[in-house]
DOBA-330718 format. One record per residue (C-alpha): residue number from 1; residue in one letter; x, y, z. Coordinates in pm, 1 decimal. Layout:
@i:NUM; aa:A; X:X; Y:Y; Z:Z
...
//
This chain:
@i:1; aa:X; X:0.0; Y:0.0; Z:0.0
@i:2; aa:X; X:150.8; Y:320.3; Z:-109.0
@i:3; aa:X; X:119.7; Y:645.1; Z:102.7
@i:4; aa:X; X:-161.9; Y:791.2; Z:-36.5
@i:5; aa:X; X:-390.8; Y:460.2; Z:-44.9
@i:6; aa:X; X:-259.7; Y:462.0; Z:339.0
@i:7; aa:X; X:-372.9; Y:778.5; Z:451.4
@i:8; aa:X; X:-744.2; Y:730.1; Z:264.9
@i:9; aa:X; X:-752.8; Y:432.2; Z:441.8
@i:10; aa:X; X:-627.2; Y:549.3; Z:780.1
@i:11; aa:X; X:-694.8; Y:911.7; Z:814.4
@i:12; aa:X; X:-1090.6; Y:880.5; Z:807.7
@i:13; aa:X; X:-1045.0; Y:712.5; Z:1147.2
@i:14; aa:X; X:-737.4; Y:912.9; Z:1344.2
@i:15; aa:X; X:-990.2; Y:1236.5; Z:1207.5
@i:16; aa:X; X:-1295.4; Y:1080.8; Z:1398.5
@i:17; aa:X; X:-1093.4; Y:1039.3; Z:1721.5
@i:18; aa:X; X:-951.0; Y:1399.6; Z:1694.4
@i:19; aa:X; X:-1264.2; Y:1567.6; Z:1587.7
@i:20; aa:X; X:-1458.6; Y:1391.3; Z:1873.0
@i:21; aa:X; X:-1181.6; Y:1484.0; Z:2138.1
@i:22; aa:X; X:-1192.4; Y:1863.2; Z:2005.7
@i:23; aa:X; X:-1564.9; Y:1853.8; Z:1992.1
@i:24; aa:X; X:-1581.5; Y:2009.3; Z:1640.9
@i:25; aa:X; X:-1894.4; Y:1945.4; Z:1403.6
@i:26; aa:X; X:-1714.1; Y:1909.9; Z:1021.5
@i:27; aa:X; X:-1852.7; Y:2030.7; Z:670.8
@i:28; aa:X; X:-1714.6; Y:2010.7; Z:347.6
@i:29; aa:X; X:-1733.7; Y:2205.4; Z:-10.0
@i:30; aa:X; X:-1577.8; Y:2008.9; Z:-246.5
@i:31; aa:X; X:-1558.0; Y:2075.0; Z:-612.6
@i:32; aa:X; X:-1220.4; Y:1884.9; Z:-757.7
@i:33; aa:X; X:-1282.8; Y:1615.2; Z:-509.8
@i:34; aa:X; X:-1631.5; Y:1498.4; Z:-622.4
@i:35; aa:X; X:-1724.4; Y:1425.3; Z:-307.6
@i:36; aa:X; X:-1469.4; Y:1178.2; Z:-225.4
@i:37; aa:X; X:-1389.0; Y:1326.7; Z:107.3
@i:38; aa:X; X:-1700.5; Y:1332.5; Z:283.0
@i:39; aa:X; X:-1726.8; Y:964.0; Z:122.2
@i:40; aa:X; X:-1429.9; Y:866.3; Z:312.4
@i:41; aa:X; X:-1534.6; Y:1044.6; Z:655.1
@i:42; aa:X; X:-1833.0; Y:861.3; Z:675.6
@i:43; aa:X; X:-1553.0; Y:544.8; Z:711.1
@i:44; aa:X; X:-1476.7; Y:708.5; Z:1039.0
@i:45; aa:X; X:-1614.2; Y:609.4; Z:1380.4
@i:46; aa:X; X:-1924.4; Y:784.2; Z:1510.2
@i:47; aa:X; X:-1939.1; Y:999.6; Z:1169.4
@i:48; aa:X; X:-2311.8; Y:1061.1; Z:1259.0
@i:49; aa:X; X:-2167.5; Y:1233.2; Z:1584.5
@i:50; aa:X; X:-1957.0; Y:1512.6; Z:1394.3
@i:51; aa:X; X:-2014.7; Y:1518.7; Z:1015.1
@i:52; aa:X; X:-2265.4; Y:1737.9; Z:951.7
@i:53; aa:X; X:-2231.9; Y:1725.0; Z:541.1
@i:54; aa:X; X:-2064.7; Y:1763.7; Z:221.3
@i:55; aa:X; X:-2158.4; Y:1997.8; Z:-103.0
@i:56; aa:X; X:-2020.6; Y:1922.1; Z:-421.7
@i:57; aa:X; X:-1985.7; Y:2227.8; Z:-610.3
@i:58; aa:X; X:-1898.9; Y:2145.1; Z:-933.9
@i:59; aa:X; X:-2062.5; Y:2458.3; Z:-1161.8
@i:60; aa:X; X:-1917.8; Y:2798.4; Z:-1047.4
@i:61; aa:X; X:-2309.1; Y:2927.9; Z:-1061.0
@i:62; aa:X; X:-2375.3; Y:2707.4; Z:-736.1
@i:63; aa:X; X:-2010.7; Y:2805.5; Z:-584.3
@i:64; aa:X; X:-2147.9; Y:3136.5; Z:-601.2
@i:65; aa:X; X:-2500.9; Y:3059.2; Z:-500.3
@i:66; aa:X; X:-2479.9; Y:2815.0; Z:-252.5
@i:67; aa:X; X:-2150.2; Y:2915.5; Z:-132.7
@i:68; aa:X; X:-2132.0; Y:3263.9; Z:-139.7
@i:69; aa:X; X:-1785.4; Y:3252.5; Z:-386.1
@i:70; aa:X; X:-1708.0; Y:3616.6; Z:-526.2
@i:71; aa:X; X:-1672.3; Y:3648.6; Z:-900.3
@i:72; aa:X; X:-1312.0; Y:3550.0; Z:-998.3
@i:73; aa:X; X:-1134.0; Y:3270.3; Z:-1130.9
@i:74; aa:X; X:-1261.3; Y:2942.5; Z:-910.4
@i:75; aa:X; X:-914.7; Y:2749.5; Z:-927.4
@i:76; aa:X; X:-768.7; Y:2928.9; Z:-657.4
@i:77; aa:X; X:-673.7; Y:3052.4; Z:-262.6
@i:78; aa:X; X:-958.8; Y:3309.5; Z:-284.6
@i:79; aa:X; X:-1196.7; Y:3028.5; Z:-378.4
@i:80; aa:X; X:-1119.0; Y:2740.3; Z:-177.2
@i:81; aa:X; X:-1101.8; Y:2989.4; Z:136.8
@i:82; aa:X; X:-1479.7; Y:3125.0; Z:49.2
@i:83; aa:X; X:-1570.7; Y:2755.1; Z:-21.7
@i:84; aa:X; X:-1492.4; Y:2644.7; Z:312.0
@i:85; aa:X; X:-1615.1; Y:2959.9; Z:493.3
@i:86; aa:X; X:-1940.6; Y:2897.1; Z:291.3
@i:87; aa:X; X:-1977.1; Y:2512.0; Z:412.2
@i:88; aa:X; X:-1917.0; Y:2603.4; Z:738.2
@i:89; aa:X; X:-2219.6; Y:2876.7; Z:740.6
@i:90; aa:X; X:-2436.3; Y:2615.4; Z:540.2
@i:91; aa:X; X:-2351.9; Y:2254.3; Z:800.8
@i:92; aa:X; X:-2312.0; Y:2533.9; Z:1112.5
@i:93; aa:X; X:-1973.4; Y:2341.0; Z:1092.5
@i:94; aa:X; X:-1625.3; Y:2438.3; Z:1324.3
@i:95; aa:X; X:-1404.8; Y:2303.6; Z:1073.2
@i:96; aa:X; X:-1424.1; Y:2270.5; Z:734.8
@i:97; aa:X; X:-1243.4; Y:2174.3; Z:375.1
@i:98; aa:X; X:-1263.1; Y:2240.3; Z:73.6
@i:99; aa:X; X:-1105.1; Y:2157.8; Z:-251.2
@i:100; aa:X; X:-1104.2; Y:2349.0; Z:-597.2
@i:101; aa:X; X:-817.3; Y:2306.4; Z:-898.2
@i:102; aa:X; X:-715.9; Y:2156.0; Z:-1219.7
@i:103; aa:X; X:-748.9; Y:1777.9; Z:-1209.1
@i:104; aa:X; X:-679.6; Y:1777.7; Z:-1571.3
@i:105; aa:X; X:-580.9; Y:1652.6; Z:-1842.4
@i:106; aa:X; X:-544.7; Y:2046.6; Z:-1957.2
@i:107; aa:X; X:-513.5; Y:2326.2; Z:-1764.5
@i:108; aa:X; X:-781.6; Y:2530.6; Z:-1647.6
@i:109; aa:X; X:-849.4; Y:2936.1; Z:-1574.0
@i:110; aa:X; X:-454.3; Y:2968.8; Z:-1721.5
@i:111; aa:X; X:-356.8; Y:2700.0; Z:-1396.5
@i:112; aa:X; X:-150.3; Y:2348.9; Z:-1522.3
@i:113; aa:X; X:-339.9; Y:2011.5; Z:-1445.2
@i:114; aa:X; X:-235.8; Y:1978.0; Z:-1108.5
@i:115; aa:X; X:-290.4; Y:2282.7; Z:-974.9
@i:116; aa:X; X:-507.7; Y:2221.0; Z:-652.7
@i:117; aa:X; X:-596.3; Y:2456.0; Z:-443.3
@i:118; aa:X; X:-733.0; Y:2340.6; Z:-50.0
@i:119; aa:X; X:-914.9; Y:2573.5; Z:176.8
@i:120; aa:X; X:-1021.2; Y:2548.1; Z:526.4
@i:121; aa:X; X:-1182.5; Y:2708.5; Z:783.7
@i:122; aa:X; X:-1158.5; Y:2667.5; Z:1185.2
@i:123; aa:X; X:-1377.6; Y:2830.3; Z:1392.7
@i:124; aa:X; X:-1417.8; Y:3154.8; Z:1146.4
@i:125; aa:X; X:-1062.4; Y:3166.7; Z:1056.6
@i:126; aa:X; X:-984.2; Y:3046.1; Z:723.5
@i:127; aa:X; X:-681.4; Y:2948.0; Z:513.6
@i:128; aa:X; X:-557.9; Y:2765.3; Z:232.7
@i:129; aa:X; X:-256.7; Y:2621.6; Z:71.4
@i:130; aa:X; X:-174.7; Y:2570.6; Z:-316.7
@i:131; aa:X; X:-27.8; Y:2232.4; Z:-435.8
@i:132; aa:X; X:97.0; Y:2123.8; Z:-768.1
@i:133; aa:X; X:64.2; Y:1697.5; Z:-802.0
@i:134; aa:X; X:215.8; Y:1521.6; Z:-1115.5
@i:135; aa:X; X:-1.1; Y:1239.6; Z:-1302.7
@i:136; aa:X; X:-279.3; Y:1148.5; Z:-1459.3
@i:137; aa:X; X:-640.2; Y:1290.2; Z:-1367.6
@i:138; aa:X; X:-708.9; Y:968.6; Z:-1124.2
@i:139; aa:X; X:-402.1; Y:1008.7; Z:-972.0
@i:140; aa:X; X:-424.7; Y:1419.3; Z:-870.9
@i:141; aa:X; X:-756.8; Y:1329.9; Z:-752.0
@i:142; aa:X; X:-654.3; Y:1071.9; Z:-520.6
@i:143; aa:X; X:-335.1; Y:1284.2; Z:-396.5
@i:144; aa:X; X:-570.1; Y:1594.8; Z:-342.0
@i:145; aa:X; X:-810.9; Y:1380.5; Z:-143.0
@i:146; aa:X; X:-474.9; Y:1243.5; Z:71.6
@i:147; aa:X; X:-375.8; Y:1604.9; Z:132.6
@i:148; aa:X; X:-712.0; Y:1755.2; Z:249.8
@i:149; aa:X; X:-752.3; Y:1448.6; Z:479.8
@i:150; aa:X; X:-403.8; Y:1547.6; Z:595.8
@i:151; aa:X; X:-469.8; Y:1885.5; Z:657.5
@i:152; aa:X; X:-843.4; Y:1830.5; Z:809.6
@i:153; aa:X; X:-647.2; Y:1607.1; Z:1070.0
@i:154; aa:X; X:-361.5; Y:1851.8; Z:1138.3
@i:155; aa:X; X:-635.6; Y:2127.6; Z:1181.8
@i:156; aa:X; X:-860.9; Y:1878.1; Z:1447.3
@i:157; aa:X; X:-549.5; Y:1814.1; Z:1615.0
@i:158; aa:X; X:-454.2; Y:2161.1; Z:1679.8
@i:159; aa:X; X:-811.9; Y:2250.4; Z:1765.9
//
């Protein structure tokens, strides 16, 4: 099992313990991501407990809609930070991800395939990071899933 496959197996789990300990509720907005992620946290113990839902925002229309995204290019920081502050007004979440980029095969909004772009928000304070993953369309998708798992974990644990 490579790393990836080992943190979508593991990480679902170590998140449930840390989001129960930290008493969060979790949301997520997830466009690039398809909703994968909030797939995978329902693997987690007592997911009833602390996921409170998931949004997949594929059109920009219903980024902006449901999600309260500004106009503006939707593959980047910007984005995946309104995303997430969006999911956590809509699932009256503590902590929340999001995901937005160019899975591929082309580029999109002038970004290379690969471009990912992961938001969050904790408690009203929101952030995101830019990655850049190398492969085929499959294979970004299952690295950006790996890396907002990591990060929703990192953010529980420091919660």
């Amino acid at each position: 099992m490579d790393a990836v496959e080992n943190a979508l197996e593991e990480l679902p789990h170590r998140i449930a313990e840390e989001v129960e300990r930290a008493k969060l509720i979790v949301g997520l907005a997830e466009s690039l991501t398809c909703g994968n992620l909030t797939g995978a946290l329902g693997k987690g113990g007592n997911s009833g407990e602390w996921l409170s839902g998931g949004i997949v925002a594929y059109l920009t229309e219903i980024k902006q809609t449901v999600l309260g995204v500004s106009d503006g290019p939707v593959v980047s920081a910007r984005c995946a930070e309104e995303m997430a502050a969006g999911a956590a007004k809509l699932f009256n979440a503590d902590l929340t991800i999001s995901t937005t980029g160019a899975g591929g095969p082309g580029p999109l909004e002038g970004q290379p395939s690969g471009t990912v772009f992961i938001g969050w928000s904790l408690r009203g304070e929101t952030g995101s990071a830019r990655y850049s993953f190398d492969g085929e369309p499959a294979e970004v998708l299952e690295k950006t899933e790996a890396a907002a798992l990591e990060k929703l974990y990192e953010l529980a644990q420091n919660a």
